[in-house]
Structures are given as structure tokens and as C-alpha cells.
N, C-alpha and C positions, 0 to 999 in steps of 0.2 A: 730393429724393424725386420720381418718378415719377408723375405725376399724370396721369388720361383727360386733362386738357387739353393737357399739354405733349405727350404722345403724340401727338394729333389734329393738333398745331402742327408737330411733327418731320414725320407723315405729309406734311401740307401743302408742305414745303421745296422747291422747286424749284431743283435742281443744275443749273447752266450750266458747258458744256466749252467751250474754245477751241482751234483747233490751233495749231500753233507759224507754221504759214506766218499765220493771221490775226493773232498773239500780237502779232506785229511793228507793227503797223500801218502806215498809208502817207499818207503825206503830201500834204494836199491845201491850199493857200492859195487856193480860189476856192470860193463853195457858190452852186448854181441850184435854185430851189423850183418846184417846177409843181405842180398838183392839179387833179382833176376830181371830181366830185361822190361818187367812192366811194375817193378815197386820193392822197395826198401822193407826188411822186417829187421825192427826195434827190441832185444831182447832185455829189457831191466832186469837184472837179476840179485839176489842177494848173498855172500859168503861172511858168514863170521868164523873168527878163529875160533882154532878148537873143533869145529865140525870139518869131517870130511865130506860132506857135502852142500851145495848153495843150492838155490832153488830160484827159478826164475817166477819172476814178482808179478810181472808185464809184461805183453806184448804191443808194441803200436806195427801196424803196417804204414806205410806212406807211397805217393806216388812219388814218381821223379822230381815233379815240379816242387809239391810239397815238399820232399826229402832235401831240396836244394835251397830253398826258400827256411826249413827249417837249419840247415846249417848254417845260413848267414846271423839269424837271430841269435843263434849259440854265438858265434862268431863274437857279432857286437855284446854280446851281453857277457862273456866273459872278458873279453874290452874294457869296458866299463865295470868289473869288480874289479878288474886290475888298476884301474882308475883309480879308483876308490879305495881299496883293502893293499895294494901291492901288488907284484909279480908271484903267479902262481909258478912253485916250483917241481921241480920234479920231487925232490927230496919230497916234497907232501903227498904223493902220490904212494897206494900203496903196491907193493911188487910181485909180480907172478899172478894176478887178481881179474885179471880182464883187460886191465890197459895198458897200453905198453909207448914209453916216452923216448922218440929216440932222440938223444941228444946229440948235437954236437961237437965234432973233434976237435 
């Protein structure tokens, strides 16, 4: 049954489109983070071996809020592969590439 709430709730919905050239997504094995006091810039980048150089893929900007809000979703959702798949290790990680795992003494 139809209720002013659920009405109010349907209004609220916000529909997100993608096109088919973004659908694809693009591969990136390196990420660089910069920020200044009013937002986050998101470097995806790509290295394969064998090239001396990578090439960055994407850029996302984000605000504070956003950049904060996106890190919890990271957060949980790699939570939950490890849930799921196991403990992501360092050893899988790969070195000198853009990320850097510090471990534990």
C-alpha cells in the first residue's frame, strides 16, 4: 500500500546513468592522492613492466566530505572482500609502484 512516506522516499531516489564508453572501466595499478585545503585530487594511473614509463588513466577531484565519505566505503568494501576472498596481503601487493604497505614490527 502506498503511503505519504514511501511516496516522499520514491521522490527522494536519486537515478544515476553511465554510458557504455564509462561502463567499461579502465585499468589502473598505481593511485597518487594530493589535497589542498578545499578537495582531494585522485590520480589512477597505469605502470606495466617493461615500460619506463606509466601514464596516468584518471583523474577524480573530490570534496572533503566526499573524499571522507569515499574512504569509509573503501573501507567497508574491502571488509567485506576480506570477508569473503581472505586477508589481502602485502606480499600481493606490487613494490615500488605507487603504494606503499607499512607493515608491522
Amino acid at each position: 500500500m502506498e503511503t505519504p512516506e514511501n511516496r516522499k522516499a520514491a521522490e527522494r531516489q536519486v537515478k544515476i546513468e553511465i554510458d557504455n564508453s564509462v561502463a567499461d572501466g579502465i585499468y589502473a595499478n598505481l593511485a597518487f592522492i594530493a589535497s589542498n585545503n578545499s578537495e582531494f585530487i585522485f590520480d589512477f594511473a597505469r605502470y606495466l613492466p617493461g615500460n619506463t614509463r606509466g601514464k596516468v588513466m584518471s583523474r577524480i577531484v573530490l570534496g572533503p566530505v566526499h573524499a571522507k565519505g569515499f574512504l569509509k566505503s573503501l573501507t567497508d568494501s574491502v571488509a567485506a572482500y576480506e570477508e569473503k576472498f581472505g586477508a589481502i596481503s602485502p606480499e600481493q601487493t606490487h613494490k615500488n609502484i605507487g603504494f606503499k604497505v607499512d607493515e608491522e614490527k
